[in-house]
C-alpha positions as CSV (number, residue, x, y, z in Angstrom):
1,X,15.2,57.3,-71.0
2,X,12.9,57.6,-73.6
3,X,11.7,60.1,-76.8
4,X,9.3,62.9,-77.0
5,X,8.0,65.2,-79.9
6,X,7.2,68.5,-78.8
7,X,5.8,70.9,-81.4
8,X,6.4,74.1,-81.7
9,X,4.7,77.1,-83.8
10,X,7.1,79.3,-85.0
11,X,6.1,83.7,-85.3
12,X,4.9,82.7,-89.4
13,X,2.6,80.2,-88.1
14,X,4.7,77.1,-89.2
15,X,4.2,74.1,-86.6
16,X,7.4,72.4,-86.4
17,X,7.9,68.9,-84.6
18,X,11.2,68.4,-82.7
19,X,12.4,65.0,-81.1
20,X,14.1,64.9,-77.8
21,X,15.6,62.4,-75.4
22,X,14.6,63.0,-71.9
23,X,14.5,60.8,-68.7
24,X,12.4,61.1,-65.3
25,X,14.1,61.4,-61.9
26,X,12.7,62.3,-58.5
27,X,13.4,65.6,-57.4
28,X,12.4,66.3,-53.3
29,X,9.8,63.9,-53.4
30,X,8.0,64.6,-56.5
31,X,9.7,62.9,-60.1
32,X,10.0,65.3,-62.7
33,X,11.2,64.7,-66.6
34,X,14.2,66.4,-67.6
35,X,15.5,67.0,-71.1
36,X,18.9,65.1,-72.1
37,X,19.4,66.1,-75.8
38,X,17.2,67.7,-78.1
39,X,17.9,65.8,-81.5
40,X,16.5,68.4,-83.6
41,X,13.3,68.9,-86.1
42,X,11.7,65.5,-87.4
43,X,11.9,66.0,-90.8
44,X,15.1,66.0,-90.9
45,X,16.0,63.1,-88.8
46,X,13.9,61.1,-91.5
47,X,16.0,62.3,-94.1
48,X,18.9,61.0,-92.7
49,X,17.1,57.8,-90.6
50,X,19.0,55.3,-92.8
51,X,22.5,57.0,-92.0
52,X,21.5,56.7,-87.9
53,X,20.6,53.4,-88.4
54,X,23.8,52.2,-89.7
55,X,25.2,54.1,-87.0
56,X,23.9,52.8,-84.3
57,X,24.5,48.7,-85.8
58,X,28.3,49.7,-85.8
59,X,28.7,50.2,-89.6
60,X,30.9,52.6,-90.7
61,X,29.6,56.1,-92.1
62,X,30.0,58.4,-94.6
63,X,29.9,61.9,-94.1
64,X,26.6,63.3,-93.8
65,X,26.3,66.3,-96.2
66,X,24.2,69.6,-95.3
C-alpha cells in the first residue's frame, strides 16, 4: 500500500489536491492499482497532521472539532 495525490479542478476553476491510499494487485495477468480509502483534500489533513500523528503513536486524542 502506499499514498497518492490526485488533483482535481473543480467547475470554478479551483484545483484541489486529495490524498488517497491505494494498493496494486494483479488482475488476469495484468496488475492494476486500486483505491483503498480516499483520506480527503490535503489542506486539511495538514491542519489536523499533529492530531493523526498522536494517533497513530497510540496517544490518546481529543475530539477533533469541525
Amino acid at each position: 500500500m502506499f499514498l497518492r495525490t490526485v488533483k482535481v479542478t473543480s467547475s470554478s476553476g479551483t484545483v484541489h489536491e486529495y490524498v488517497r491510499v491505494v494498493t496494486s494487485v494483479r488482475e488476469q495477468g495484468k496488475i492494476c492499482q486500486k483505491v483503498i480509502a480516499n483520506l480527503g483534500r490535503r489542506d486539511t489533513l495538514q491542519a489536523i497532521l499533529p492530531q493523526l500523528q498522536r494517533l497513530l503513536q497510540g496517544e490518546r486524542t481529543t475530539r477533533i472539532a469541525n
